[in-house]
C-alpha positions in Angstrom: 92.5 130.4 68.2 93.4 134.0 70.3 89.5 133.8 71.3 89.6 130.2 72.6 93.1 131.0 74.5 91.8 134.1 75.8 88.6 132.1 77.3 91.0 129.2 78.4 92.9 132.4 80.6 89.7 134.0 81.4 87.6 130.8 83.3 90.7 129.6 85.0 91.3 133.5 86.7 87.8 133.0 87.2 87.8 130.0 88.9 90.8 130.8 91.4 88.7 134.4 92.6 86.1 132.1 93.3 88.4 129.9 95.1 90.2 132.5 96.9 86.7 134.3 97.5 87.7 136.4 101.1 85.1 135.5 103.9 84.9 136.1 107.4 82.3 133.1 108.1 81.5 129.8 107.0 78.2 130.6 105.4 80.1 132.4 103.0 81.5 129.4 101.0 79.8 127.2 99.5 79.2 124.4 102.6 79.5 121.9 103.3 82.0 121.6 100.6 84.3 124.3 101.5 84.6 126.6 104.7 85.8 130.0 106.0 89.7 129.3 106.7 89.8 132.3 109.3 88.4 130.7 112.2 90.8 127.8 113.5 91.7 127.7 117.2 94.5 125.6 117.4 95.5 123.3 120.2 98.2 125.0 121.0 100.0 122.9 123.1 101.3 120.8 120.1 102.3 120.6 116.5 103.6 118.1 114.3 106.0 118.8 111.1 104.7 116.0 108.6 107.1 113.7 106.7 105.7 115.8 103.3 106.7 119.0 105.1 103.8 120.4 106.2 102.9 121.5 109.6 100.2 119.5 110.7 97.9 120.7 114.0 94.1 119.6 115.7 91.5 122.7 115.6 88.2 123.4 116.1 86.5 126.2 114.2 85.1 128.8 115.8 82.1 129.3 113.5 81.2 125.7 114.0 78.8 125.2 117.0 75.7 124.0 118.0 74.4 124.8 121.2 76.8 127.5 122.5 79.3 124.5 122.1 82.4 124.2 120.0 81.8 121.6 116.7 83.8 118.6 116.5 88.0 118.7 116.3 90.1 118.4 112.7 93.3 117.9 112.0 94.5 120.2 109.6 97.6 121.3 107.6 99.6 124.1 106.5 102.4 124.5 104.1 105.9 124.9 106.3 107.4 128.3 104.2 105.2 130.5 102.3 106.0 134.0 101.1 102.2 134.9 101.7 101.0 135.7 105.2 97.9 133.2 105.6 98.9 130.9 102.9 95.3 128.9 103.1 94.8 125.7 105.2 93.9 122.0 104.3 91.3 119.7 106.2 93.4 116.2 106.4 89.9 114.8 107.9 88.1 115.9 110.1 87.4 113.4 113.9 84.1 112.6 113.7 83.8 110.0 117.2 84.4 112.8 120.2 81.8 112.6 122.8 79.6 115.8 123.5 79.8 115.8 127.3 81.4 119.2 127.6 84.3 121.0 126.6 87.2 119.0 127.5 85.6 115.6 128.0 87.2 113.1 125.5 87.9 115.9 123.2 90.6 116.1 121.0 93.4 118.5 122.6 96.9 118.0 120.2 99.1 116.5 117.9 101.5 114.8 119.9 103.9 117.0 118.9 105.6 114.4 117.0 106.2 113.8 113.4 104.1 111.4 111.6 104.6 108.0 112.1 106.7 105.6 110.3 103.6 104.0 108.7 101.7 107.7 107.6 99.8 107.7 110.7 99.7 110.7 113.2 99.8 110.4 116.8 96.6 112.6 118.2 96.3 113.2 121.7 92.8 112.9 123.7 91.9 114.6 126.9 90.2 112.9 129.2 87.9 114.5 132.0 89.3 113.3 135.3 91.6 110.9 133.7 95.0 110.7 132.1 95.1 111.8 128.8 94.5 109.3 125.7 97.6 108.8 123.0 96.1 107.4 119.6 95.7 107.1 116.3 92.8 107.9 113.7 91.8 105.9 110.7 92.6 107.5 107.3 89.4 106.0 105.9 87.1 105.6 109.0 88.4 109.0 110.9 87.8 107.2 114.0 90.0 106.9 117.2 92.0 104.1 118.4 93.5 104.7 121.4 97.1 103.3 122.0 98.7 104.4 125.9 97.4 106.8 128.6 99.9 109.1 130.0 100.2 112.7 131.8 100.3 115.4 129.1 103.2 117.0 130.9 105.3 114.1 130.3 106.9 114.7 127.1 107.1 112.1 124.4 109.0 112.2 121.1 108.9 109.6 118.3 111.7 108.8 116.1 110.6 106.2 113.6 109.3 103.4 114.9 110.4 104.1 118.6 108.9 106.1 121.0 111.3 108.3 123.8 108.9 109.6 126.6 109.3 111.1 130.2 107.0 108.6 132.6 107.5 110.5 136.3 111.0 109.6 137.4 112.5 108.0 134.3 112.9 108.2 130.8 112.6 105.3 128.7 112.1 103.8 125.3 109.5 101.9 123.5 110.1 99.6 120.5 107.8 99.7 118.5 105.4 102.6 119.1 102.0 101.2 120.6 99.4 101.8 117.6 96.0 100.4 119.5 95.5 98.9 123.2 95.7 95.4 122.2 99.5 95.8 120.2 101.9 93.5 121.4 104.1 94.7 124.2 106.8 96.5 122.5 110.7 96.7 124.1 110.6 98.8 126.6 114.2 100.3 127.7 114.5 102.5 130.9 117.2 105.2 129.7 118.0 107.4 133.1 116.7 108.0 135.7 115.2 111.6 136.2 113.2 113.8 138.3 110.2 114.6 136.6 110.9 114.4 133.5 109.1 117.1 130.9 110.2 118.3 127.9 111.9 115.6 125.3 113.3 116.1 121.9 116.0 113.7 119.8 118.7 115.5 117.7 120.6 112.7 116.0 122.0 110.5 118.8 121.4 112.8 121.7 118.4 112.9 123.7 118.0 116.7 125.3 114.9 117.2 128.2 114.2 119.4 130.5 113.4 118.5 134.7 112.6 119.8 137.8 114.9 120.3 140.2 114.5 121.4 143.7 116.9 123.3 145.8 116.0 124.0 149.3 112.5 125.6 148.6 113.2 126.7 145.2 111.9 124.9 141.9 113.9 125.2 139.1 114.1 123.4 135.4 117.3 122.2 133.9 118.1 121.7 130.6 119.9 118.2 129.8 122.4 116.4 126.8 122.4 113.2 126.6 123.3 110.0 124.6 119.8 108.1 123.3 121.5 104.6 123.7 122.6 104.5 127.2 120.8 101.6 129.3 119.6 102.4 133.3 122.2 105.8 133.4 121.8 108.5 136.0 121.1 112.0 134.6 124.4 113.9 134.3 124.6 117.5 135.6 121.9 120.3 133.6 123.5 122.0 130.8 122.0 125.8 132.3 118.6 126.2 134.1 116.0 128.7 134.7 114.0 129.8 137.6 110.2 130.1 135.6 107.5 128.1 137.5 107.2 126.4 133.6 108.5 125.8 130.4 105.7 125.9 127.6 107.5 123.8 125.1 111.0 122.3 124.1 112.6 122.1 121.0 116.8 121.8 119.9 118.8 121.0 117.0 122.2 120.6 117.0 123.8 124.0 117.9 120.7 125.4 120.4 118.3 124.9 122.9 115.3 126.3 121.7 112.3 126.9 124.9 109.1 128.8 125.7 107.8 130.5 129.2 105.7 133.1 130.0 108.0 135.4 129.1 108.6 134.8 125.2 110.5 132.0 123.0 114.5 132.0 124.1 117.3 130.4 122.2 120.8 129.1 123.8 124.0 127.2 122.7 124.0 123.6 123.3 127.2 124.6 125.5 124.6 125.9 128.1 126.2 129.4 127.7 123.2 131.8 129.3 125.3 134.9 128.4 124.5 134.2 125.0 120.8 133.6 125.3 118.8 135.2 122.9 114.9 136.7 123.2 113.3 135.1 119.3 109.8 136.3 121.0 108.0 138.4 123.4 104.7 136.6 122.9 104.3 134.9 126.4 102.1 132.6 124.8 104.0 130.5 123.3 102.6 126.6 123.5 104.3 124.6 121.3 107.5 124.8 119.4 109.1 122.6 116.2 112.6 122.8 114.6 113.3 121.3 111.3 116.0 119.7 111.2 116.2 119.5 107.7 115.4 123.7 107.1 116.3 127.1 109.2 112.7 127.1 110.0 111.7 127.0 113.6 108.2 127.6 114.2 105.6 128.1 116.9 101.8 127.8 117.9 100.0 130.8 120.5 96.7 131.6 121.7 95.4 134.9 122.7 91.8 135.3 124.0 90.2 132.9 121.3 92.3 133.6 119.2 95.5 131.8 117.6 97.9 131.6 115.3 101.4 129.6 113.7 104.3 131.3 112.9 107.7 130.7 111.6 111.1 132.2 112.3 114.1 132.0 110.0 117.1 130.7 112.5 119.6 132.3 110.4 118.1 135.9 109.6 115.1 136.0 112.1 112.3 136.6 109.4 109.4 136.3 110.3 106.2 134.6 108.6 102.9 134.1 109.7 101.7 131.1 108.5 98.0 131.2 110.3 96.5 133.7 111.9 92.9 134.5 113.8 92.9 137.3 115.7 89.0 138.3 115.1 87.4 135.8 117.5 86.5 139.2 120.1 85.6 140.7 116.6 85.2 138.2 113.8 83.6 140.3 110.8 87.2 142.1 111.1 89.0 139.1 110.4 88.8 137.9 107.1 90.3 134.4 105.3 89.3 133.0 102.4 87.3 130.0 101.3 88.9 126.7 101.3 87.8 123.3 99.5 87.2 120.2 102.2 90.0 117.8 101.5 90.6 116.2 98.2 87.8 118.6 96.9 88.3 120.6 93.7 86.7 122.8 91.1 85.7 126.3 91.1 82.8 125.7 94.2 84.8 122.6 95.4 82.1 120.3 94.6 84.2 117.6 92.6 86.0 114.1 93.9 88.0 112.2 92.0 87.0 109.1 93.9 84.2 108.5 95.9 81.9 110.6 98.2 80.8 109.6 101.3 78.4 111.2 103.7 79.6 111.3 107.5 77.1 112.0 110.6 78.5 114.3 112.8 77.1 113.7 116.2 78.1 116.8 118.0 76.6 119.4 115.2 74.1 116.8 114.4 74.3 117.3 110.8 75.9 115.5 107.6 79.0 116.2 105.9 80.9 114.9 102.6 84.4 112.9 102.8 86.3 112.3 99.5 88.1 109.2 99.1 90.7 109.8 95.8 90.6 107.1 93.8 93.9 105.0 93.9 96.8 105.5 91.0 95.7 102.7 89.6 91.8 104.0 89.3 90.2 102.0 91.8 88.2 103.0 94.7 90.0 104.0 98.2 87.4 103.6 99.8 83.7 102.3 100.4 80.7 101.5 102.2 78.0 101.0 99.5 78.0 98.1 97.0 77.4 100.5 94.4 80.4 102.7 94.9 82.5 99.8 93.5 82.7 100.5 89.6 82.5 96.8 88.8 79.7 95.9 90.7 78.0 93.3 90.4 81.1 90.8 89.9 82.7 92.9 92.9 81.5 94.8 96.4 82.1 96.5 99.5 83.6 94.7 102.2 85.0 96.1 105.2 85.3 99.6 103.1 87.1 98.1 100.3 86.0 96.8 96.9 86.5 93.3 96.6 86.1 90.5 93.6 82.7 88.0 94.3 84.3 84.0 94.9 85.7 83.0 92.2 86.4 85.8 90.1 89.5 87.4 89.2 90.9 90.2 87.1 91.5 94.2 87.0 87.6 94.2 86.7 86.8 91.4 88.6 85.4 89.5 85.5 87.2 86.6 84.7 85.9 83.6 85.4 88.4 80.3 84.9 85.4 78.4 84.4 83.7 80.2 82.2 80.6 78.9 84.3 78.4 82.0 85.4 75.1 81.9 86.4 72.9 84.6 87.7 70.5 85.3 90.5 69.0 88.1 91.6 71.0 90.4 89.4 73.6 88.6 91.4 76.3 86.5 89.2 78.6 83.5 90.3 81.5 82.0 89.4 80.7 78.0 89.3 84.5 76.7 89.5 83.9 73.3 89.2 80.9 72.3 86.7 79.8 68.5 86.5 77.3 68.7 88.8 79.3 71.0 91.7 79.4 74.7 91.8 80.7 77.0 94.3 76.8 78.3 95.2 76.5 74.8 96.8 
């Protein structure tokens, strides 16, 4: 009994060094299965804290390219508080319909930086060459893009269940409910206040707080604004504090600071607009895109440097600091080392194994093939489909529209049952005859 117990101990250690197997590359791991989580570069200009509590951010890898280009985006994840520095990442799915035209034509650029919405979907932002850039959403099953609105990147927009707040220009206005696709219904759309370009936009409870140019003589300056999210066609009241950098980065609050990125580090200050009590949380003048969780002390922060990038969180009671992703060997990769992790959904010691189905996925950027697992469903059936054979009762069911469905007339957990009792076969093909006396539902 020791023996078997000490083998039990001995294959799962076993298993987790060759899951946490350090690498510096992709090749390392065993691909396509799993990859080299070292090599993210994070769209920076936006994250997204997930209704599970993860941070959740679009990346492409910088090991991934074909023809001195950048592979395809992903959105990936990473646990919000985690006593290790580089806790591991998580492929959600990776975006598999960009276009190849060049760097930034129709390439995912962001997150939204929005939670996820009401429904499980995330809001991903598109950029497009020489056009506004696209808000949308991707398909959990198909990982392809729908998009939902156009609108400038700099105009801020923050959703809050199922309503979107967002800065358009000179006003600042609500949409109920959030566009999901071009052809949605018209949602109700409420103009708030009237502003002056409008930028930054967070909610914290009932209050709406944004930031706005302001222009005094020939000086540009940004204010920092409080105000209630119900008010109907209001004029902006008076700036809480401003500041005279040409840009904010990013804008986040809850309910006791301001919390606000320029080029000269992450600052925090009392809702009161009390600058005297400003404090410096950063020197890193790189600072793209901030988050505060409401529902933790955890305020936390994406930056780029070079090709590098990295996510880190600060404690907003003592301070601490964790990094939570880091790549800082993009001038230098073999000096920056991550370790191997599993595709999404995949398991086992070489991250081979699905519980669901497998499906293989062209990329057309990388021109090459890659595995998606689809987890089977808590009640064992399949997620997900696009092969007649991947349903586990086939014949009496099959794939339609990626979903396993029961042939006409049958019924049942295993798509069996037959009221008729009436089946006849064709082809290896069977069908239900509902109504027998001469009629039958093949006729």
């Amino acid at each position: 009994m020791k023996i078997i117990k000490f083998s039990i101990i001995l294959l799962i250690l076993i298993i987790n060094i060759i899951n946490s197997k350090e690498c510096t590359k992709n090749h390392e791991c065993n691909l396509p299965y799993s990859y080299c989580g070292n090599g993210w570069l994070i769209d920076v200009r936006s994250i997204g804290l997930g209704r599970d509590g993860k941070i959740y951010f679009t990346a492409r890898n910088q090991f991934d390219t074909s023809n001195n280009q950048l592979g395809p985006s992903y959105l990936v994840s990473v646990v919000k508080d985690s006593a290790e520095r580089n806790p591991g990442t998580t492929i959600v799915y990776k975006i598999i319909d960009e276009q190849p035209n060049g760097p930034v034509y129709n390439r995912v650029n962001g997150i939204g930086g929005v939670n996820q919405l009401s429904n499980g979907k995330f809001l991903i932002i598109k950029d497009m060459y020489r056009y506004l850039p696209l808000y949308g959403t991707i398909n959990e099953q198909t990982k392809k893009y729908t998009t939902a609105f156009k609108q400038n990147f700099e105009n801020s927009i923050f959703i809050d269940g199922d309503t979107m707040y967002r800065c358009i220009d000179n006003r600042l206005e609500s949409v109920t409910p959030v566009p999901l696709s071009l052809d949605s219904p018209s949602g109700e759309t409420k103009l708030l206040y009237n502003t002056n370009y409008c930028l930054g936009l967070v909610k914290v409870g009932s209050n709406l707080i944004f930031t706005q140019r302001i222009q005094i003589g020939d000086q540009s300056i940004i204010g920092f604004y409080i105000t209630v999210a119900n008010c109907n066609n209001c004029s902006t009241p008076s700036p809480m504090f401003s500041v005279t950098d040409p840009a904010v980065y990013s804008l986040a609050a809850d309910k006791n600071y301001f919390y606000y990125s320029t080029r000269n580090g992450l600052f925090r200050v009392p809702m009161n607009g009390d600058v005297s009590k400003r404090m410096k949380l950063s020197d890193n003048p790189n600072i793209k895109g901030i988050l505060r969780d409401q529902t933790s002390s955890g305020i936390y922060y994406a930056s780029s440097f070079g090709n590098g990038s990295s996510i880190i969180r600060i404690d907003a009671n003592d301070f601490r600091i964790q990094t939570l992703y880091d790549y800082t060997g993009a001038s230098n990769p073999s000096t920056s080392t991550g370790t191997c992790q599993c595709l999404s959904a995949f398991t086992g010691d070489n991250c081979s194994n699905c519980n669901g189905t497998v499906n293989w996925e062209s990329d057309p950027i990388t021109n090459s093939n890659y595995p998606v697992c689809h987890p089977f469903l808590p009640d064992g059936s399949v997620s997900y489909c696009n092969q007649d054979w991947q349903c586990p009762n086939n014949p009496y069911n099959y794939c339609l529209d990626n979903s396993c469905v029961c042939r006409k007339g049958f019924g049942g957990s295993t798509c069996q049952y037959c009221s008729s009792n009436n089946v006849t076969w064709s082809n290896g093909i069977p069908t239900c005859n509902l109504y027998y006396h001469g009629y039958s539902t093949s006729s």
